[in-house]
N, C-alpha and C positions, 0 to 999 in steps of 0.2 A: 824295775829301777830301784837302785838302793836309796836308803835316805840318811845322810850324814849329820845329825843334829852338830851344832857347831857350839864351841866354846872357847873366848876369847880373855887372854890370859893379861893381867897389868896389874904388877906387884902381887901376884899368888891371887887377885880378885876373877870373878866372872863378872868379864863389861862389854861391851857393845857400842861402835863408832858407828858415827853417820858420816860415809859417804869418806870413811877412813882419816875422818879430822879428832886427832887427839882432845881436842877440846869442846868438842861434842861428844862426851863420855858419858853411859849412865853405868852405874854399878848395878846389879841384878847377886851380887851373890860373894861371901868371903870361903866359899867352901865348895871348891869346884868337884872334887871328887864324889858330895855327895849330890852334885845336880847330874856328873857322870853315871853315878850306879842309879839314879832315877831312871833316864836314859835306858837305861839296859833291864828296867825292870821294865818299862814300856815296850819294849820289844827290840831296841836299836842295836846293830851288830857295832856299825863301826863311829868313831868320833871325829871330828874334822878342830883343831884346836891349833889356832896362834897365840905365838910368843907375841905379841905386841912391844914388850919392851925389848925384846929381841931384833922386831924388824925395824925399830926407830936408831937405837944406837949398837944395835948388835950384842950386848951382854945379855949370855941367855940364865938369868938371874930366875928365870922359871921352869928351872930342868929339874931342881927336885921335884914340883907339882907334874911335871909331865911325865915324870918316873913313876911316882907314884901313881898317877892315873892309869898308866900302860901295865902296873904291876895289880892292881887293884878293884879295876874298874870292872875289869870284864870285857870291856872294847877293845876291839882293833883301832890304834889311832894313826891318822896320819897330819903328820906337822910341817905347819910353815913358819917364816921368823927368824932372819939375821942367819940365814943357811948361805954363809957367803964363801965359803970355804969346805975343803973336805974335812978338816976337823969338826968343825960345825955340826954337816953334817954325822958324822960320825958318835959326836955326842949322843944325839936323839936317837940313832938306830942301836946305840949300845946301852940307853936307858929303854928300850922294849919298846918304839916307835913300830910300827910294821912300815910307811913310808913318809921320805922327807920331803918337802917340797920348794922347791927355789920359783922366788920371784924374780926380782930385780938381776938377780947376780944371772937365771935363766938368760936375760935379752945382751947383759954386758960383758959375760962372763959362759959363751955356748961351750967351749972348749972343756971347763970343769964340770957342766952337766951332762955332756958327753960321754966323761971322763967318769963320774962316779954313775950313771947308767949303765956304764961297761961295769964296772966294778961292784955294784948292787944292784943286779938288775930286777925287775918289778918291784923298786922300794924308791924308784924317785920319780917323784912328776914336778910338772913346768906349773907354775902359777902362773899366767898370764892374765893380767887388766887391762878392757879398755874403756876409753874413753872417744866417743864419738869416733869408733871403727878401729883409733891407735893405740897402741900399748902406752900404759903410764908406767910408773916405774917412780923408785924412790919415797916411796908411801901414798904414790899417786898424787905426788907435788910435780914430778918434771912427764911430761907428755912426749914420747918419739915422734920418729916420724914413719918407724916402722908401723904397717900396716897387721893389723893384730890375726887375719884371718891366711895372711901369709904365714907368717910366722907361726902359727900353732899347725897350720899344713907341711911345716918341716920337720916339727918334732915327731913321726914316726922315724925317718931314716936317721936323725941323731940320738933312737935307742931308747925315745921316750914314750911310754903307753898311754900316761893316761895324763890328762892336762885337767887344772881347777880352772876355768874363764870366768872372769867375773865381769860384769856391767856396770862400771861405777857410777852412772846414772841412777841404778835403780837399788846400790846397796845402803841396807839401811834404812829406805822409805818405805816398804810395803805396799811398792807402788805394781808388784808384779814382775815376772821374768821378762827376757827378754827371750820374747819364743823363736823370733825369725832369725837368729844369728843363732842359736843353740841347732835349728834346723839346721844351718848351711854349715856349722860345724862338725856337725855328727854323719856328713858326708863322707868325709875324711876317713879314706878306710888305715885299719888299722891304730885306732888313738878311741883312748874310754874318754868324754868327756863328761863332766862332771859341772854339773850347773850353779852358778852362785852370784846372790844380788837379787833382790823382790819379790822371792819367793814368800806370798805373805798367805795364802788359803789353801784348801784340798784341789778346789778348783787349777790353783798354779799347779801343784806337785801331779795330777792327773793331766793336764795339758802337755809338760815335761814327760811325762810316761808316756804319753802318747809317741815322742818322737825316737822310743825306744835308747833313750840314755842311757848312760850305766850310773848315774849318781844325779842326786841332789842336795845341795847344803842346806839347810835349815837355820836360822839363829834368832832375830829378832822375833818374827812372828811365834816362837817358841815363850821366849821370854815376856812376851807382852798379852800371852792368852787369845791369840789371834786363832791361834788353831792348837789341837795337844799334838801330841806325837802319832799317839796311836789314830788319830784320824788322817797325820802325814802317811804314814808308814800304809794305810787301808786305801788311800788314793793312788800310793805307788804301785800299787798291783794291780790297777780298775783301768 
């Protein structure tokens, strides 16, 4: 299982939301590129990194830093963040993204992720969040009604490989993954999934490798000395 350390992008800062609320922000860093080449001196192949001020109102006001990261870094990055459109996406795969990821526009908007899976294909995945089984959507202020294990069991025949699920229950707490739904996920043939939300010890990232995933995200517990890297990255192999 790979492990995607994550870094969370607002006003060019590395910060970190609870539970995706702007106003539970902490700052961890004004210099993202040198917490990236940490990362990669650690061991890590790829970066997992939101626009934040991107997925609130859409201006991706952080595409130099993500240029820069994709040019600099060393990592493979793949980004989410106000991807609501094909220029959008287009920006981050033409500033050296390797994939873009759509959230919201993913559930309101299937036709254009369709549309640019045809047109890039292995460079787009579906962000999907849920909340108590449904997809949220909108910064995970508005709750569907679509059922979220439906829905990412569509996106093999709509073109898409590999889906981020997150558990907005557990992101942000360090309360642990969510093993039983990443199980019934990873049934799904056909679709990389990609684990995100509570990942907080060796013990989580080893639990998750257990169920032969292809990813996991890492963030807070990075930032907070919960665990290093290199003990994430030694779990994902055990």
């Amino acid at each position: 299982m790979l492990i995607f350390p994550a870094i969370d992008l607002r006003d060019g800062q590395v910060v970190r939301l609870v539970e995706g609320d702007y106003d539970r922000m902490t700052v961890y860093g004004n210099d993202p590129l040198s917490v990236a080449k940490a990362y990669r001196e650690a061991g890590a192949e790829y970066l997992h990194v939101v626009d934040l001020d991107a997925a609130k109102d859409g201006a991706q006001k952080n595409l130099a830093v993500i240029q820069k990261l994709a040019a600099e870094s060393g990592l493979k990055l793949e980004v989410g963040g106000g991807v609501r459109d094909e220029a959008s996406a287009r920006r981050y795969l033409d500033a050296g993204v390797a994939r873009v990821i759509l959230g919201s526009a993913a559930i309101e908007k299937p036709e254009l992720m369709e549309a640019l899976a045809k047109r890039y294909p292995g460079q787009v995945a579906a962000g999907v969040d849920a909340k108590n089984g449904f997809v949220a959507i909108h910064g995970w202020k508005t709750v569907t009604d679509i059922v979220a294990f439906d829905f990412v069991e569509s996106l093999p025949r709509r073109g898409i490989d590999t889906v981020i699920y997150t558990d907005i229950s557990r992101d942000g707490k360090l309360q642990g993954p969510n093993v039983a739904a990443y199980e019934q996920l990873n049934s799904i043939p056909g679709l990389r999934i990609v684990a995100s939300g509570g990942v907080s010890s060796p013990d989580d990232v080893a639990a998750l490798a257990k169920l032969n995933l292809y990813a996991a995200i890492i963030g807070k517990a990075l930032y907070d000395g919960r665990m290093t890297l290199e003990e994430a990255l030694k779990a994902a192999k055990s």
